[in-house]
C-alpha positions as CSV (number, residue, x, y, z in Angstrom):
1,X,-43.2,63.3,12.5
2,X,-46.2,61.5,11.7
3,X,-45.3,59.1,15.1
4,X,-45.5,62.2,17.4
5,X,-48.7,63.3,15.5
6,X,-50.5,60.2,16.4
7,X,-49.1,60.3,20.1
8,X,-50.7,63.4,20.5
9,X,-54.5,62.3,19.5
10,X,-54.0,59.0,20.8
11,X,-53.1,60.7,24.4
12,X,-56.5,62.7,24.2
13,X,-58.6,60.0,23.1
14,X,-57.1,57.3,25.6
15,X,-57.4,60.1,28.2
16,X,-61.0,60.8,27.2
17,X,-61.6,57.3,26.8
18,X,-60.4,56.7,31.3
19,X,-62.4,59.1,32.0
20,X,-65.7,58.3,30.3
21,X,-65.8,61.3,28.8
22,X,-67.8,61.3,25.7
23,X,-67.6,65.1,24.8
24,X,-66.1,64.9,21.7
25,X,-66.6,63.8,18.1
26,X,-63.5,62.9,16.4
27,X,-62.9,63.9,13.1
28,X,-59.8,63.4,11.0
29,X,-59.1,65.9,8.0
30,X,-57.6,64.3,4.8
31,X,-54.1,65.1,4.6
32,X,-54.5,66.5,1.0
33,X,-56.4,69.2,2.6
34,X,-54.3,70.6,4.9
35,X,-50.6,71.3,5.6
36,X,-50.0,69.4,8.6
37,X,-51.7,66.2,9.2
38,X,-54.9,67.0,11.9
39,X,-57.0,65.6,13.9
40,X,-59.9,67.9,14.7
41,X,-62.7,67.1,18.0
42,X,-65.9,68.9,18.0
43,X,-68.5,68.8,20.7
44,X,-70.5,71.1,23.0
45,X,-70.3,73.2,26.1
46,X,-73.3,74.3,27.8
47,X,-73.0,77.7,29.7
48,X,-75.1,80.6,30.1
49,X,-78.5,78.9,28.6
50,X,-76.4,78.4,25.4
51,X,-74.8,75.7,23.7
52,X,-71.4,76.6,22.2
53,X,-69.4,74.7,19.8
54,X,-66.0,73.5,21.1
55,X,-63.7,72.6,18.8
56,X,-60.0,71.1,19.6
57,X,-57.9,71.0,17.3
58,X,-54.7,69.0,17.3
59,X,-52.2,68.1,14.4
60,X,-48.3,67.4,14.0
61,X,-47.0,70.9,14.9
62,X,-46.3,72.1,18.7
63,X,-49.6,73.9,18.5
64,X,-52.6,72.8,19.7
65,X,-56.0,74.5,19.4
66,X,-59.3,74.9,21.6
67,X,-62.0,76.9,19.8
68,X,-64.8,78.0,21.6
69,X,-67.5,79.2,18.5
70,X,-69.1,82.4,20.4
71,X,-72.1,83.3,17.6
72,X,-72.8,80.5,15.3
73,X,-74.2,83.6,12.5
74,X,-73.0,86.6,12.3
75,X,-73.5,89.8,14.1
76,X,-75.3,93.0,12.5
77,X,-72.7,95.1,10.6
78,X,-74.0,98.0,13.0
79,X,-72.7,96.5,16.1
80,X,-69.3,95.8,14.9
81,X,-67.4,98.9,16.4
82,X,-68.9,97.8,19.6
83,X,-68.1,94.6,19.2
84,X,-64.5,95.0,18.4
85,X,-64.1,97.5,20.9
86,X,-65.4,94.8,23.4
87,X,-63.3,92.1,22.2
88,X,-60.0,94.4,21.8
89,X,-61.2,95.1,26.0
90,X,-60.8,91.0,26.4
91,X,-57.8,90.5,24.3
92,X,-55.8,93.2,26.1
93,X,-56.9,91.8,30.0
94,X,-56.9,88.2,29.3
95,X,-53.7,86.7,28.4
96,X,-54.9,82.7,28.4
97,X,-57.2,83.4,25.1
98,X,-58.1,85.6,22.4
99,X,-61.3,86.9,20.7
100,X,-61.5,87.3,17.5
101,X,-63.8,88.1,14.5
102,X,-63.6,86.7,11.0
103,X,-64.6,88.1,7.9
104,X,-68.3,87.2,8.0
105,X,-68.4,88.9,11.8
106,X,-68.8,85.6,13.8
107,X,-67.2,85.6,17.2
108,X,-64.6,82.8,18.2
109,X,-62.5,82.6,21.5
110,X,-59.2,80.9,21.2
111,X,-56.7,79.1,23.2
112,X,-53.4,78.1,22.0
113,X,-51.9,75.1,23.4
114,X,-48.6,74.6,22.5
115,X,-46.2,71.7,23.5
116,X,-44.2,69.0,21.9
117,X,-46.1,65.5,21.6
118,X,-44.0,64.2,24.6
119,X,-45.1,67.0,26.7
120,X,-48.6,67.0,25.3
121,X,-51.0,67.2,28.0
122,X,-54.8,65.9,27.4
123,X,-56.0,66.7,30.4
124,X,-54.8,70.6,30.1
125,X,-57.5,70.6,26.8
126,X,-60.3,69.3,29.5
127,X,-58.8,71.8,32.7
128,X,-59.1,75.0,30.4
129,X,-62.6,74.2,29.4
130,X,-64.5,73.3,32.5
131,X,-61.7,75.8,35.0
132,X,-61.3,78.5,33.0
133,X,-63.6,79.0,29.3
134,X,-66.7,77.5,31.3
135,X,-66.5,80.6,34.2
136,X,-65.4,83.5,31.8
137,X,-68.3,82.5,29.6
138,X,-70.9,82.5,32.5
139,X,-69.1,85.9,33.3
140,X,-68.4,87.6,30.1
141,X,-70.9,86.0,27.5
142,X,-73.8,88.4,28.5
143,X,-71.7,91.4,28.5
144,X,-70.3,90.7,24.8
145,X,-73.9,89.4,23.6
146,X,-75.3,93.4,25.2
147,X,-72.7,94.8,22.5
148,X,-73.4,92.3,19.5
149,X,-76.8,93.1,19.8
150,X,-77.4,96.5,20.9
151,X,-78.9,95.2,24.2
């Protein structure tokens, strides 16, 4: 397994590498920590007169992640039933990528990228963030930071 795992990375950084695209921080999580070995990639996307987080995630099952870290601190407690409402609105019209909260009431916006490391495609991680994340955050963003905020 651990041969497809490194095929996988290796595709995204070669392809990242072709295209001079320096995006990306790689980081590579000791295997004692998690259950399948992992490379993770964090860098930025600028959109909306924000910086967001981007975080890909790739490791030695046929998932793949791309996390896009929507509010960096938590929202007020008093917004949440908007905010859940809002994202429940998002997750039920948009089948590419899911909202979520977690426990501390930070937004993130998911998208799953599954496929085997022969089918593994880098330049799909790269398509779905400038084709698709990059527009739904110029359009939705504002609209989910009016309910997080009471605005």
């Amino acid at each position: 397994m651990a041969e497809k795992f490194v095929a996988k990375s290796k595709r995204f950084d070669d392809y990242l590498a072709k295209h001079g695209l320096h995006w990306f921080e790689k980081i590579e999580v000791p295997e004692e920590e998690i259950q399948y070995r992992t490379v993770v990639y964090r860098g930025t996307l600028d959109a909306v007169g924000t910086q967001f987080q981007v975080i890909v995630v790739l490791d030695d099952s046929i998932y793949g992640l791309l996390r896009v870290v929507l509010t960096p601190s938590t929202i007020e407690e008093g917004s949440r039933d908007r905010v859940v409402a809002f994202v429940n609105e998002m997750n039920y019209t948009f089948k590419s990528f899911k909202y979520y909260l977690d426990q501390d009431n930070r937004i993130y916006l998911d998208i799953s990228l599954p496929s085997t490391a022969e089918e593994f495609n880098p330049e799909l991680i790269v398509y779905m963030t400038i084709e698709v994340v990059l527009p739904h955050l110029k359009e939705y963003y504002p609209k989910l930071m009016q309910e997080a905020w009471g605005e």
